[in-house]
MOPAC internal coordinates of N, CA, C and O (Angstrom, degrees):
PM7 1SCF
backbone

  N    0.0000 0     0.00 0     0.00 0    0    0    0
  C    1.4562 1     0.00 0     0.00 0    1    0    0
  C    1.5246 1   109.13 1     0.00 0    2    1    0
  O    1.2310 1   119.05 1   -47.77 1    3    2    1
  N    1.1131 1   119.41 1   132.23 1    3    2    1
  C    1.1580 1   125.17 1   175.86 1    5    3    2
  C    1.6218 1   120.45 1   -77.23 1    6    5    3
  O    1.2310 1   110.37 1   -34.35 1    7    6    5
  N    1.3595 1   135.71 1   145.65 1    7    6    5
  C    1.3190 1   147.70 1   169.51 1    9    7    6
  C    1.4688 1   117.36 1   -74.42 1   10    9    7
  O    1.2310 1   119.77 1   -58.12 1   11   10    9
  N    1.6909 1   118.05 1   121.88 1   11   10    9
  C    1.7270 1   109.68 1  -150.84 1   13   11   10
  C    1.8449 1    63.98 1  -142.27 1   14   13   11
  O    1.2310 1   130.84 1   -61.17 1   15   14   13
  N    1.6420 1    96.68 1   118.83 1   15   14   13
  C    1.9465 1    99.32 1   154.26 1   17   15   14
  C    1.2156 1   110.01 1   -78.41 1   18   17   15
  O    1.2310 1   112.01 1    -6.70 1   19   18   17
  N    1.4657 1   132.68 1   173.30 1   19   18   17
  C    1.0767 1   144.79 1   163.36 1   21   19   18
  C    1.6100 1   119.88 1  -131.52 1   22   21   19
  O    1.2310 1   118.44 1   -53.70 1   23   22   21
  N    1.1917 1   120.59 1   126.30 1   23   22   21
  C    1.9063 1   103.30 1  -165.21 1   25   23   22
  C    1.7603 1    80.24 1  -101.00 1   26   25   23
  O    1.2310 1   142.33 1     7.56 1   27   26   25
  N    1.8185 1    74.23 1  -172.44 1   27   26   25
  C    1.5624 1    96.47 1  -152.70 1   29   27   26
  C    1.8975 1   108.08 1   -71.41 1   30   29   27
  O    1.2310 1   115.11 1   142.30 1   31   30   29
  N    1.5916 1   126.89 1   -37.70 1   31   30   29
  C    1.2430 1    95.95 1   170.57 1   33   31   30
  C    1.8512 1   120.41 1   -65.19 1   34   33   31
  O    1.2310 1   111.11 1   169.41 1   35   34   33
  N    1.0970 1   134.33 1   -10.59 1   35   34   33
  C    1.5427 1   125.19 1   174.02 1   37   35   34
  C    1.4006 1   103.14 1   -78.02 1   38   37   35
  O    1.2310 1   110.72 1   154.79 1   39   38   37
  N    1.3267 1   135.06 1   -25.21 1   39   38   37
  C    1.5244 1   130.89 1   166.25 1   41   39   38
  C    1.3338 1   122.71 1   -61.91 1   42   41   39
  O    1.2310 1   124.84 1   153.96 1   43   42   41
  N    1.7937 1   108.32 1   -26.04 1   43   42   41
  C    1.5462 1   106.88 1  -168.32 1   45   43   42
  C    1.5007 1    89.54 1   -94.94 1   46   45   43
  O    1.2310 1   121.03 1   157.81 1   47   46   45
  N    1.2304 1   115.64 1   -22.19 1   47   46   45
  C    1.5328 1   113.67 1  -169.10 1   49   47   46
  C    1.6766 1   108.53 1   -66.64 1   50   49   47
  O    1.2310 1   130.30 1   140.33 1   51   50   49
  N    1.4278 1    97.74 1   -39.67 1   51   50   49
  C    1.8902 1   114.55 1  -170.27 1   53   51   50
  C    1.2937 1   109.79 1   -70.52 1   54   53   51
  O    1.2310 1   128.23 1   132.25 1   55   54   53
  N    1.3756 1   101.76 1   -47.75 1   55   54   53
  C    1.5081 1   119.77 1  -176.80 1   57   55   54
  C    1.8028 1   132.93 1   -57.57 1   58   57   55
  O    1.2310 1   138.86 1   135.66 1   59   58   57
  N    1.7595 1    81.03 1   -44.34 1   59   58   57
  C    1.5527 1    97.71 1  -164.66 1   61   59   58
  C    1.7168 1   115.12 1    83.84 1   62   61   59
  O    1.2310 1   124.32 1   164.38 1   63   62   61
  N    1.5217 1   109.31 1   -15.62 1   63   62   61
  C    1.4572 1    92.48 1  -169.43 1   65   63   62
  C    1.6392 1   116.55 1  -100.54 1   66   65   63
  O    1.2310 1   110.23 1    -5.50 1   67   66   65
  N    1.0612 1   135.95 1   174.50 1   67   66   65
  C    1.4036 1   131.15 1  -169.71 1   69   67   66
  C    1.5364 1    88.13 1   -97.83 1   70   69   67
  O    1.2310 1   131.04 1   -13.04 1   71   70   69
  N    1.3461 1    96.29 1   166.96 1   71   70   69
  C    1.6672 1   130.52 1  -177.74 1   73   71   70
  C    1.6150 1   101.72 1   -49.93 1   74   73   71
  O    1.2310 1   116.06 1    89.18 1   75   74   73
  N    1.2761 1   125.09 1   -90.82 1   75   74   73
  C    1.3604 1   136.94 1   170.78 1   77   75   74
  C    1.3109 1   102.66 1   -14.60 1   78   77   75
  O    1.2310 1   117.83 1   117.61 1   79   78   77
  N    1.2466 1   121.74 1   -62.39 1   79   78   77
  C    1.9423 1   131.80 1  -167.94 1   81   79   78
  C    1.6697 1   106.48 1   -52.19 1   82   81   79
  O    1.2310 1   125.57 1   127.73 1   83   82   81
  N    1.7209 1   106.91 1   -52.27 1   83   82   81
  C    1.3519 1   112.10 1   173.27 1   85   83   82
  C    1.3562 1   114.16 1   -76.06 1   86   85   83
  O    1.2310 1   117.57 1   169.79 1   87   86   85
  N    1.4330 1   122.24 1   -10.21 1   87   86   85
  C    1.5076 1    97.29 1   173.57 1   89   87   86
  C    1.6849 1   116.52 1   -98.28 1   90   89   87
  O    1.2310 1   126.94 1   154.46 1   91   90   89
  N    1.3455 1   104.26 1   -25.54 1   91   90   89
  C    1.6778 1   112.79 1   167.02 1   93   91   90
  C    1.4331 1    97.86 1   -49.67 1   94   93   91
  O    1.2310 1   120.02 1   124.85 1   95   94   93
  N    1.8182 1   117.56 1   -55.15 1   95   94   93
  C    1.5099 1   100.06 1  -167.41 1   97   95   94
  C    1.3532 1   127.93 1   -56.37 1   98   97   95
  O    1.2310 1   127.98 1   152.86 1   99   98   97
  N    1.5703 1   102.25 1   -27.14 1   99   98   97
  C    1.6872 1   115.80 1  -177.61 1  101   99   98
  C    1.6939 1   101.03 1   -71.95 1  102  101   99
  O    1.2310 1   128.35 1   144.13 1  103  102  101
  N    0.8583 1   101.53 1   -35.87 1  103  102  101
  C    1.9442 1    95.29 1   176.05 1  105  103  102
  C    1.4820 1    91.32 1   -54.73 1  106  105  103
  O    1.2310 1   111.20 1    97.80 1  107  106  105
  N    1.5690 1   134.18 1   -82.20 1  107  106  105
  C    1.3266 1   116.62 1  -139.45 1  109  107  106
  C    1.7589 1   110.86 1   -99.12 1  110  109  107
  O    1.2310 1   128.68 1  -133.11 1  111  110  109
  N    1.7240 1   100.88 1    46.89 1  111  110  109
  C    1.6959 1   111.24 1   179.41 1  113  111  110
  C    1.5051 1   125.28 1    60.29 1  114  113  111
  O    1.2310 1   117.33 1  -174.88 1  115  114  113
  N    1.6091 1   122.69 1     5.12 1  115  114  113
  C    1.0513 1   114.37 1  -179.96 1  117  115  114
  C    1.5820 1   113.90 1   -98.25 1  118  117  115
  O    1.2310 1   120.66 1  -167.16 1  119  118  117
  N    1.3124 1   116.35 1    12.84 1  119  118  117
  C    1.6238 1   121.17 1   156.19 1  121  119  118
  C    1.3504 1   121.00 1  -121.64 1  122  121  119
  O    1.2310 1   119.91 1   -26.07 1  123  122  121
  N    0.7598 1   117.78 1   153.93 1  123  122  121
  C    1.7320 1   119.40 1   160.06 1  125  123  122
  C    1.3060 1   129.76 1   -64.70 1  126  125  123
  O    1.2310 1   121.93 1   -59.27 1  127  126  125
  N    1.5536 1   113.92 1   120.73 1  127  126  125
  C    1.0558 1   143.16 1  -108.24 1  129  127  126
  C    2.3792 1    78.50 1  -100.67 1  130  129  127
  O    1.2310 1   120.37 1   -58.51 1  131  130  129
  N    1.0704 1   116.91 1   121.49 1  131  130  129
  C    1.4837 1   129.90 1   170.28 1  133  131  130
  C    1.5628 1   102.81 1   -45.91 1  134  133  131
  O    1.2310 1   119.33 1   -24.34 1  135  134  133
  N    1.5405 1   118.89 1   155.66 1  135  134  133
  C    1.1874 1   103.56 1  -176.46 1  137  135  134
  C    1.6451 1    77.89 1  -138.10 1  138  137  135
  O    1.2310 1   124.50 1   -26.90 1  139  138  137
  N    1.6209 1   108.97 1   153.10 1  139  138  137
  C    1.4177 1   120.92 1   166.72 1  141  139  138
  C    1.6832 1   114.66 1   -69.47 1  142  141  139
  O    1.2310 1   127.50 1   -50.77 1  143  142  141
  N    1.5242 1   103.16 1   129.23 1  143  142  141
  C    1.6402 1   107.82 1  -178.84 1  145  143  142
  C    1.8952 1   100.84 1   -88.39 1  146  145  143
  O    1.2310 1   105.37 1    -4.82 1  147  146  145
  N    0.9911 1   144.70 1   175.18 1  147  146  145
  C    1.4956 1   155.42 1   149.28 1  149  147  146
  C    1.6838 1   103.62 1    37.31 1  150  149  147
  O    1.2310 1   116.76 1  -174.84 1  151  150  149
  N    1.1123 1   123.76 1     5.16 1  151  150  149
  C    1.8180 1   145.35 1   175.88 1  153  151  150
  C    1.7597 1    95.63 1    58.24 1  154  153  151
  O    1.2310 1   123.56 1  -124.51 1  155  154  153
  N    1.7487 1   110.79 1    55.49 1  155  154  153
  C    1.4171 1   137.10 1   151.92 1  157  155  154
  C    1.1704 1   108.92 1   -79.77 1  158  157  155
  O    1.2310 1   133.63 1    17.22 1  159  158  157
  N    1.4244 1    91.25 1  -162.78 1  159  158  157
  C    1.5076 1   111.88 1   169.99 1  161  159  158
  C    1.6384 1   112.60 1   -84.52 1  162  161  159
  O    1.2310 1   126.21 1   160.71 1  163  162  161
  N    1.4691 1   105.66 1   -19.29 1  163  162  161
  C    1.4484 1   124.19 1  -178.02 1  165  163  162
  C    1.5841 1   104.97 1   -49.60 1  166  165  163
  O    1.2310 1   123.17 1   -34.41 1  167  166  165
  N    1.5815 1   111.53 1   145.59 1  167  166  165
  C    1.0647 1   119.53 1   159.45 1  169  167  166
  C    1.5216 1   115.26 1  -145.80 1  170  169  167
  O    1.2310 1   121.00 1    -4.69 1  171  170  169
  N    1.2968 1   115.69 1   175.31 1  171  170  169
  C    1.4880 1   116.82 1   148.25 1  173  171  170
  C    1.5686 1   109.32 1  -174.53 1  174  173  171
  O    1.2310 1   118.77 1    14.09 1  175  174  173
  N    1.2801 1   119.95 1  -165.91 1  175  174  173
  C    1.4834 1   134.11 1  -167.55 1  177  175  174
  C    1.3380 1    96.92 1  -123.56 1  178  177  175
  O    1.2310 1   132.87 1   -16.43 1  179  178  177
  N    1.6997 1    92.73 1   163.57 1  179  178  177
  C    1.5417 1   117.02 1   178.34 1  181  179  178
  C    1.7169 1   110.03 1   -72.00 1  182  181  179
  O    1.2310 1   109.39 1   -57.55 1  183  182  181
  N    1.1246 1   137.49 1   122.45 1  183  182  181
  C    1.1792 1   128.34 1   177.00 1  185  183  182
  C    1.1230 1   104.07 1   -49.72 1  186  185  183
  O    1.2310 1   119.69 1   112.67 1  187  186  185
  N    1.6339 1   118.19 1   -67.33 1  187  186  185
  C    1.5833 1   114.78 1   174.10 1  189  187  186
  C    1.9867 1   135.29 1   -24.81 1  190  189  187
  O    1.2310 1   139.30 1   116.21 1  191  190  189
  N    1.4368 1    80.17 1   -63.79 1  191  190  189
  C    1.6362 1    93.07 1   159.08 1  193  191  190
  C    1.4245 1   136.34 1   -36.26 1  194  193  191
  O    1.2310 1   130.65 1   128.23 1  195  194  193
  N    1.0290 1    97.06 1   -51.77 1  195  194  193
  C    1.9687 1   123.69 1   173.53 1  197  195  194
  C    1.7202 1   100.52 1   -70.81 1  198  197  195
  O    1.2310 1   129.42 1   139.14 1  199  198  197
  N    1.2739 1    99.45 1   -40.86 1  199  198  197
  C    1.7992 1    81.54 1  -179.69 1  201  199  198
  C    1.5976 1   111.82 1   -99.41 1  202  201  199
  O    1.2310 1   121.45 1  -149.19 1  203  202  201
  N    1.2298 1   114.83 1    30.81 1  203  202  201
  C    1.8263 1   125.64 1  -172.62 1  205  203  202
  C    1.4448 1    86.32 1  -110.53 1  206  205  203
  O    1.2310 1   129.27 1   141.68 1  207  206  205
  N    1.3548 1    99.73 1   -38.32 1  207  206  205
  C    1.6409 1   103.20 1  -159.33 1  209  207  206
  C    1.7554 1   110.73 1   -90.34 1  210  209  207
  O    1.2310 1   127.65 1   164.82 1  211  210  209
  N    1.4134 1   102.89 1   -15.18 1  211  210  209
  C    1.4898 1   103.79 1   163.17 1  213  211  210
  C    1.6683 1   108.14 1   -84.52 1  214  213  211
  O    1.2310 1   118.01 1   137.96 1  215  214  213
  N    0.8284 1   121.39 1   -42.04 1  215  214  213
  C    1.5035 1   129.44 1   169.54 1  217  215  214
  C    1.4454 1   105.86 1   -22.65 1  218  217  215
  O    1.2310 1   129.67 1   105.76 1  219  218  217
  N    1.3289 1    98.95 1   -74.24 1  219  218  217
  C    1.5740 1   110.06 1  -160.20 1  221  219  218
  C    1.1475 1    93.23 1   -79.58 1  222  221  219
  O    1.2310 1    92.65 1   177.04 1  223  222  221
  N    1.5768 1   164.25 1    -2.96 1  223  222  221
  C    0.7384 1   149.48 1   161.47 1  225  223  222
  C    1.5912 1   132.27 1   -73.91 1  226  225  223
  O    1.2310 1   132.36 1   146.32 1  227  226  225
  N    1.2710 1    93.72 1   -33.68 1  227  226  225
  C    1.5218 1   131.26 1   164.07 1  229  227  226
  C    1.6006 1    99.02 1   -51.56 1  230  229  227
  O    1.2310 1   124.60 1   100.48 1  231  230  229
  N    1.2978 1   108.77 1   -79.52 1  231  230  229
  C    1.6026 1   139.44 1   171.54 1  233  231  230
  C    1.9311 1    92.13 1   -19.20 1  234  233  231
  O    1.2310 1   124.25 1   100.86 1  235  234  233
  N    1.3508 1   109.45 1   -79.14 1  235  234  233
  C    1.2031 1   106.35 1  -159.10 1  237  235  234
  C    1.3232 1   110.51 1   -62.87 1  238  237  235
  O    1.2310 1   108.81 1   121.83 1  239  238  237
  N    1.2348 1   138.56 1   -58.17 1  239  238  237
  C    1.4651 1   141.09 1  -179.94 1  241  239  238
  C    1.5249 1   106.29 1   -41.66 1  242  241  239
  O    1.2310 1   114.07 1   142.79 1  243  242  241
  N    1.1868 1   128.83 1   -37.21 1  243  242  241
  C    1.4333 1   121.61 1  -179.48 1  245  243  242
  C    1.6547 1    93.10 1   -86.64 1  246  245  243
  O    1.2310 1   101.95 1  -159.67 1  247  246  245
  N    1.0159 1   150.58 1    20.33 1  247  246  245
  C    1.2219 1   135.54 1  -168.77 1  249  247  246
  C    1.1072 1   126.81 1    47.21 1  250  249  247
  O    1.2310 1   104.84 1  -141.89 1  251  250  249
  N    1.0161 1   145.63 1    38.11 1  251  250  249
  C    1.8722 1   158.76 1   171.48 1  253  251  250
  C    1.5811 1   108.70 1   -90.43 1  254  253  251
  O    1.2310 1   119.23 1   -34.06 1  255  254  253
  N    0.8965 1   119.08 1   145.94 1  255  254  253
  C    1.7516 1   123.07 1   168.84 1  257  255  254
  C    1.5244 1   109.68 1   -74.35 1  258  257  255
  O    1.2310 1   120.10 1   180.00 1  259  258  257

């Protein structure tokens, strides 16, 4: 499988959540953690990640393990 980043407006788009929301969550480990692009200011996420993390999110609200 190949490795696909995703920057931050396709996260707010996927997500629904605002900037602030995803970065508080990344403080206390319940998102996936941004990774530095070209060691800028650039960043983004694992596509994969983002959709593990909708998964289980999905997962939990319906009550599923």
């Amino acid at each position: 499988m190949k490795a696909c980043f995703v920057r931050m407006p396709e996260v707010l788009s996927r997500t629904g959540l605002s900037r602030s929301h995803i970065y508080k969550l990344q403080s206390s480990g319940s998102f996936p953690k941004s990774i530095s692009l070209c060691g800028g200011r650039a960043v983004g996420w694992l596509d994969s990640e983002i959709d593990e993390w909708m998964e289980y999110r999905i997962n939990q609200s319906r009550g599923r393990s």
